[in-house]
Structures are given as structure tokens and as C-alpha cells.
VOGU-3710 file (C-alpha; in Angstrom, 3 decimals, decimal comma):
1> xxxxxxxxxx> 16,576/0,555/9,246  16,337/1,463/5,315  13,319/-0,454/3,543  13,137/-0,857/0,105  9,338/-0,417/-1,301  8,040/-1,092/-4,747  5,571/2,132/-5,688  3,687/0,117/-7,716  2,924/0,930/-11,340  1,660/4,227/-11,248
11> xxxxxxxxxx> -1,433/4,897/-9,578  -1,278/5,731/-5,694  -3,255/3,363/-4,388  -1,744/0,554/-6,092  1,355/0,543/-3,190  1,058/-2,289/-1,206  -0,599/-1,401/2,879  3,490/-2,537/3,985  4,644/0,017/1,922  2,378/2,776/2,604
21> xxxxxxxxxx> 2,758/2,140/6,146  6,438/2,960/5,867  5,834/5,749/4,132  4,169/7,115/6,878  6,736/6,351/9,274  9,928/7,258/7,502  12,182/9,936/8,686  13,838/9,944/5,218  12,319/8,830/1,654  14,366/8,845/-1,105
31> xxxxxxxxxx> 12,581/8,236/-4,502  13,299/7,456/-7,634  11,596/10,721/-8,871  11,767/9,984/-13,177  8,962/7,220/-12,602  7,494/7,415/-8,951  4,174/9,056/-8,896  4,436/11,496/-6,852  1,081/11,494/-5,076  3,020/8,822/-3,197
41> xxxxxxxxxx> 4,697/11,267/-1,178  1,412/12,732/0,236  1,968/9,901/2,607  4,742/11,564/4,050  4,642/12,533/7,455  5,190/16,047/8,466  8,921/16,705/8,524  10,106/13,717/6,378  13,580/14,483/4,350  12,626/13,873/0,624
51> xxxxxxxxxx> 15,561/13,282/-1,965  14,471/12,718/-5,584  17,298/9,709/-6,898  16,713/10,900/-10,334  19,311/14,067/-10,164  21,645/11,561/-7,690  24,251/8,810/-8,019  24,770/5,809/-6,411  27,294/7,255/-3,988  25,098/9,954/-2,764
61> xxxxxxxxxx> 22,001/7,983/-2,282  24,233/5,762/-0,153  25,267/8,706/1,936  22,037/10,122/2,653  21,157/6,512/3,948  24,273/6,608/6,327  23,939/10,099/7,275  19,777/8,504/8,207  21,628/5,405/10,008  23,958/7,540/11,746
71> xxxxxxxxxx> 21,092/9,922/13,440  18,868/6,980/14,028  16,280/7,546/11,045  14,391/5,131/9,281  14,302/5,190/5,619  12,112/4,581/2,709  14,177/3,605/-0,639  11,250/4,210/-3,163  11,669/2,403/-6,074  8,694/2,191/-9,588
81> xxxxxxxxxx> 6,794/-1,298/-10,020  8,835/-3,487/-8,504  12,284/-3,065/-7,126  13,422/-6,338/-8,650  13,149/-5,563/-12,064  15,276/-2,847/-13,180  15,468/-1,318/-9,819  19,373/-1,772/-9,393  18,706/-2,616/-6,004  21,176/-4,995/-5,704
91> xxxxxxxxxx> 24,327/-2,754/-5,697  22,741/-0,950/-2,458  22,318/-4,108/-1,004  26,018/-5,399/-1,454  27,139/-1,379/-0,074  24,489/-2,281/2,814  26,076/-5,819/3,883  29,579/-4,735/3,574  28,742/-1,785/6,375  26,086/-3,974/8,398
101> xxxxxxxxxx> 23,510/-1,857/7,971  19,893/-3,857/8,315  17,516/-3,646/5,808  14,476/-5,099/4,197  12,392/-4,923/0,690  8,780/-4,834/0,220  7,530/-5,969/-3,162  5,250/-3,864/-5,384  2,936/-4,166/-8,467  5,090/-3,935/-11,468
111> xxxxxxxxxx> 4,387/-2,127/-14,378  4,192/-5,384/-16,673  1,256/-6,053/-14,472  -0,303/-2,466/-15,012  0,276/-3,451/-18,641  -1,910/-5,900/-18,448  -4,760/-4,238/-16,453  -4,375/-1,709/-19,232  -5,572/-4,486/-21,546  -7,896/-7,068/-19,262
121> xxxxxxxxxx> -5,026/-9,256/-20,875  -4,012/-12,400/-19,161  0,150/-13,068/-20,640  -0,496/-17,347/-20,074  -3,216/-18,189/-22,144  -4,006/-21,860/-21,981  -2,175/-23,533/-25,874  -0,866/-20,156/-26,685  1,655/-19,156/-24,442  2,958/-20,598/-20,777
131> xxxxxxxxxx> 5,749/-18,581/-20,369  6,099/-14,501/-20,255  9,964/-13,073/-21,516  10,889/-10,236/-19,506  13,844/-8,335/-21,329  15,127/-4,875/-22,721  16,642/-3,799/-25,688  20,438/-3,302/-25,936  20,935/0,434/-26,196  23,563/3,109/-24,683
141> xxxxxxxxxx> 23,468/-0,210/-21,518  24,181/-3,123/-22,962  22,668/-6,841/-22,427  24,352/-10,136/-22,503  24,934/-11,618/-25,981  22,775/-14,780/-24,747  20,074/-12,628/-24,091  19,768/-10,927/-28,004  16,144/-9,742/-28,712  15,812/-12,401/-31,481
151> xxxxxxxxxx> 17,034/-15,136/-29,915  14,677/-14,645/-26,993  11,870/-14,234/-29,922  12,694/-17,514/-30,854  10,987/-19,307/-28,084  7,943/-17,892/-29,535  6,128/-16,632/-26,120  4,409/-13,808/-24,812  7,386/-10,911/-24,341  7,202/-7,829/-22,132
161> xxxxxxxxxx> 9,999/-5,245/-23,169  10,775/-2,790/-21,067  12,954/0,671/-21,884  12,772/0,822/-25,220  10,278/2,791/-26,353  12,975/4,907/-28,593  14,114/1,544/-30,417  10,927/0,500/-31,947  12,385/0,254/-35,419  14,911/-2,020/-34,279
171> xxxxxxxxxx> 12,711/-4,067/-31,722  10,542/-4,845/-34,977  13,491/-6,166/-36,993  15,076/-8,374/-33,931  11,571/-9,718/-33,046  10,947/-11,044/-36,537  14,527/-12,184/-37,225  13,725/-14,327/-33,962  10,831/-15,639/-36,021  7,543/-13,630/-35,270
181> xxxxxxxxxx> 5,778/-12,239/-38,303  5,161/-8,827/-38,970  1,514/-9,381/-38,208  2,093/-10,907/-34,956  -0,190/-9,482/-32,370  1,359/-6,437/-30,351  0,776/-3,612/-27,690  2,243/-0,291/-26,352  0,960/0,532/-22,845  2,273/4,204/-21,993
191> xxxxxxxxxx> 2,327/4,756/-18,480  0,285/2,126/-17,253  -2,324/2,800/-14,352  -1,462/6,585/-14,627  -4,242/8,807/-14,924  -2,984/9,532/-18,409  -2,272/5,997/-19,180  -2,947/4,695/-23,044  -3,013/1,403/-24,492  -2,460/0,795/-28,151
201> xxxxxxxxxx> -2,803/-2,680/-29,790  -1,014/-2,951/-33,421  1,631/-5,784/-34,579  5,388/-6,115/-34,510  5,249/-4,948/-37,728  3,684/-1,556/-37,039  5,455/-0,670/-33,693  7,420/1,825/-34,479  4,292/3,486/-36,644  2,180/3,089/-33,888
211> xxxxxxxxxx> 3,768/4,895/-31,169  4,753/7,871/-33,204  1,246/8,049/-34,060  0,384/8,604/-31,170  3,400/10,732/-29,687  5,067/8,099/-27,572  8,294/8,320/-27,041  9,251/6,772/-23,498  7,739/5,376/-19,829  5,505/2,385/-22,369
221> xxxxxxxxxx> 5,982/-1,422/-22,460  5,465/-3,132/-25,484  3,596/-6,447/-25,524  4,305/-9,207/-27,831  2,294/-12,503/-28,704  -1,221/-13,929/-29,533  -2,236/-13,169/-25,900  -2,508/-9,847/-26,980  -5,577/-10,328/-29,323  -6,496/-13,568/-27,583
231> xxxxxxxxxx> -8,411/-14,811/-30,033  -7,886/-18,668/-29,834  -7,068/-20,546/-26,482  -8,862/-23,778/-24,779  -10,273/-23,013/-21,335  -8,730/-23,810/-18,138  -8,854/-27,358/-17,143  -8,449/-26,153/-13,509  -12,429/-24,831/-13,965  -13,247/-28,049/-16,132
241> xxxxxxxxxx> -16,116/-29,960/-14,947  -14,184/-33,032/-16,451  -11,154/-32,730/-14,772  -10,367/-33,690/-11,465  -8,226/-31,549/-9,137  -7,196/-31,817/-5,054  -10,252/-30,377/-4,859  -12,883/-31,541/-6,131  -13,893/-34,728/-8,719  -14,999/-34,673/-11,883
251> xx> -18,677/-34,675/-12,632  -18,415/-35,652/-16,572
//
């Protein structure tokens, strides 16, 4: 059996109870050792077969999990945050089904979540944003054309942009071609929930400025959008004495 676990977003006890569990039962945990803390791997049990995915392809983390199948082994495939996002779980998967080899995924905290617990920042803010963008930059991988930095900035909600701490400059320009002003509320969260994490709030304007300021160069989201500063937004009507949910009527 090979289960694929989300590590969370940084800090070790941030892994879901399923996950840590199968950390402690795994024969075999291969992690993906450029953003996994590894304080995770205390869980190991004595014995455990460790591979670090960061110095390994796609082929070879596919044999150690046969080689574990073959000798009756149960692995752990430890992926950062959560799997789903930039995990590139999916390609296992497909190698998986094709040799009918069972397997399961356990979610984990992602690091756009850390991001926010960085800030006490909540990304749907009642009249100023309902919807959260989850993207990247193009850079040496591209994206599809559809999916353009600008055009996504033209919706005009909160963005999350992951990997691409290195293309600040260009971030700025694409975000306010997609119509956000320079002054539009921003953030850069490096290594969020890490003991060392740090969370900057500047504008899309000053990006760029901001993290070299302050010497980052990679492993940070940036945050885009009036959340950020969250300095205007109407209450919840789900807490509204004069609104009337499944639960309860309303007393004004």
C-alpha cells in the first residue's frame, strides 16, 4: 500500500493525526526533501528506508515504490502543504493504476493556509473578495495562455501566487496590466509556519522592493487584494442578529 500524505505547511505538528500515523507505520518514506520539514521524519519508526525526492526523478521514485510493493512494505509518499497543489501527484497515480498497485492520499494544510495564519488574514472578506486565485507565474515551466497573470488579475480577487518569488518584477507588471494599482494591498509570507517564518505586508507596486529588502529570494507566497489590509468589509450576515438562518430566527 503507498499513501500519499500532505506535510502540512511547515511546522511538525501541523500534519494531520492520518498522516502522522502512517508515518509511524511506514516501512518506506519517501519525501520531498526541498520543502518537507524535516522534523517530520522523527516520526519514523526504527528501521524505516528514507529517500529524499528532491535529488530523484519520477522514474526512480516509482521504483523504490515497486521495489516496497514487491517485498510487501508500506509506503509513505511525503509531499509539502497539500499534495494537490503543485504536488505532481497525479503522474504517480496514472504509473500506479496502469500496474494495479493500491493506494490512497491524505490531505494536508497547505501553505496558502500557513500564509494566512502568518497574517490572522481571512482571503473572503464579506464585499471585498468571495473568491481566492490560486496560480503561478510562467517561468522556465510554463502555464496555459488562458491562465496569464493579468488576465487572472482581472477578476479583481484575492490571489495567492505560488513559486515565484524570483519574478517579482514581472508579477508587479502582469498584476497591474490585469488592472490592480500599484498601491493595491500585498504580502510576502516566507516559509510560512516555519520557525523562521516572516510576513511582510507592502503593495503590488513594491514587491519586488520588498522582498529584496528583506533577503527573500524563494519558499514565500505572495498575497494580493484588500483582504490583505482589511480595512473595509460588512460583517457576516451568518452572525447577524437580523438575519435568519436554518438555525436560528432573527431577533431584529
Amino acid at each position: 500500500m503507498i499513501h500519499f500524505v500532505g506535510a502540512g505547511s511547515g511546522a511538525p505538528d501541523l500534519i494531520t493525526l492520518r498522516g502522522k500515523t502512517f508515518l509511524e507505520q511506514a516501512d518506506v518514506i519517501i519525501y520531498a526533501g526541498s520543502l518537507v520539514n524535516p522534523q517530520l521524519l522523527d516520526y519514523a519508526k526504527e528501521g524505516c528506508e528514507i529517500y529524499n525526492s528532491a535529488k530523484m526523478t519520477l522514474e526512480e521514485v516509482l521504483d523504490v515504490m515497486f521495489a516496497a510493493e514487491k517485498d510487501g512494505k508500506m509506503t509513505v509518499r511525503l509531499h509539502t502543504g497539500d499534495p494537490c497543489l503543485y504536488g505532481a501527484i497525479r503522474e504517480q497515480m496514472d504509473v500506479l493504476d496502469e500496474k494495479g498497485i493500491e493506494y490512497d492520499y491524505t490531505p494536508g494544510v497547505s501553505s496558502f493556509c500557513g500564509a494566512a495564519s502568518a497574517l490572522n488574514l481571512e482571503y473572503t472578506l464579506p464585499d471585498v473578495s468571495q473568491t481566492v486565485i490560486i496560480t503561478r507565474m510562467a517561468g522556465r515551466t510554463p502555464v496555459p495562455e488562458k491562465e496569464e497573470i493579468a488576465k487572472l488579475a482581472s477578476h479583481g480577487a484575492t490571489m495567492v501566487v505560488f513559486l515565484s518569488t524570483g519574478l517579482l518584477e514581472q508579477l508587479s507588471q502582469r498584476l497591474i496590466a490585469g488592472g490592480y494599482t500599484a498601491d493595491t494591498p500585498a504580502a510576502i509570507v516566507y516559509k510560512a509556519t516555519w520557525e523562521d517564518e516572516k510576513a511582510f505586508v507592502c503593495t503590488v507596486g513594491t514587491l519586488a522592493e520588498t522582498a529584496a529588502r528583506n533577503h527573500i529570494t524563494k519558499t514565500a507566497l505572495m498575497i494580493i487584494g484588500d483582504v490583505v489590509t482589511h480595512s473595509h468589509y460588512n460583517r457576516s450576515e451568518l452572525y447577524n442578529p437580523a438575519f435568519t438562518t436554518e438555525f436560528r430566527e432573527a431577533t431584529k
